[in-house]
C-alpha positions in Angstrom: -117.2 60.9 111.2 -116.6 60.4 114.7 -112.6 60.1 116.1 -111.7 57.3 118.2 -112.1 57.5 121.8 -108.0 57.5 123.7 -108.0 56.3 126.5 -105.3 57.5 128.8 -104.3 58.2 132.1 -105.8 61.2 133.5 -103.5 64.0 134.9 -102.7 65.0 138.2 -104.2 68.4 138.5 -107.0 67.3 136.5 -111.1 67.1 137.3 -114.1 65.8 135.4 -117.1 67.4 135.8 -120.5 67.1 134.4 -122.1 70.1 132.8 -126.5 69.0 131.5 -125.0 65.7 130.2 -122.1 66.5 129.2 -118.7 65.8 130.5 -115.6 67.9 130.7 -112.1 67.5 131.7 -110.5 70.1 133.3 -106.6 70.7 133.9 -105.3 72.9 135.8 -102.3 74.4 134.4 -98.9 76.2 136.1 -98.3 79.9 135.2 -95.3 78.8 132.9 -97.5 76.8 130.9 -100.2 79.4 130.6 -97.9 82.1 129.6 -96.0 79.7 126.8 -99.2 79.0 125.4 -100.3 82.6 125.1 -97.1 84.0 123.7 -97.0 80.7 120.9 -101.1 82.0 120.3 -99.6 85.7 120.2 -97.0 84.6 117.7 -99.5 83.1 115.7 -101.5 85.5 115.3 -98.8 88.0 114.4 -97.8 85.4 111.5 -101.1 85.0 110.5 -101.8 88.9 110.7 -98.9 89.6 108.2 -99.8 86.5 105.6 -102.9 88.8 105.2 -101.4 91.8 104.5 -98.5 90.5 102.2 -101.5 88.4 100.1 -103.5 91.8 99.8 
């Protein structure tokens, strides 16, 4: 099953590059969004960690 293609506008700090065929889109992200995203992946993976442990 293939998804739908969504077609929207293309950010800013953003660049599409072409990799053997393939095509990528690459944003570039501030240091605030970076560091939420790995402190929400940290968090995650703390949750996830302890779910184990309590099922065990």
């Amino acid at each position: 099953m293939t998804t739908p293609c969504v077609l929207r506008p293309l950010p800013d700090r953003a660049t599409v590059v072409d990799v053997y065929g393939s095509r990528f889109l690459l944003e570039w992200l501030d240091r605030d969004t970076l560091a939420t995203a790995a402190a929400t992946a940290r968090c995650a993976a703390e949750v996830e960690r302890v779910e184990v442990r309590a099922a065990s």
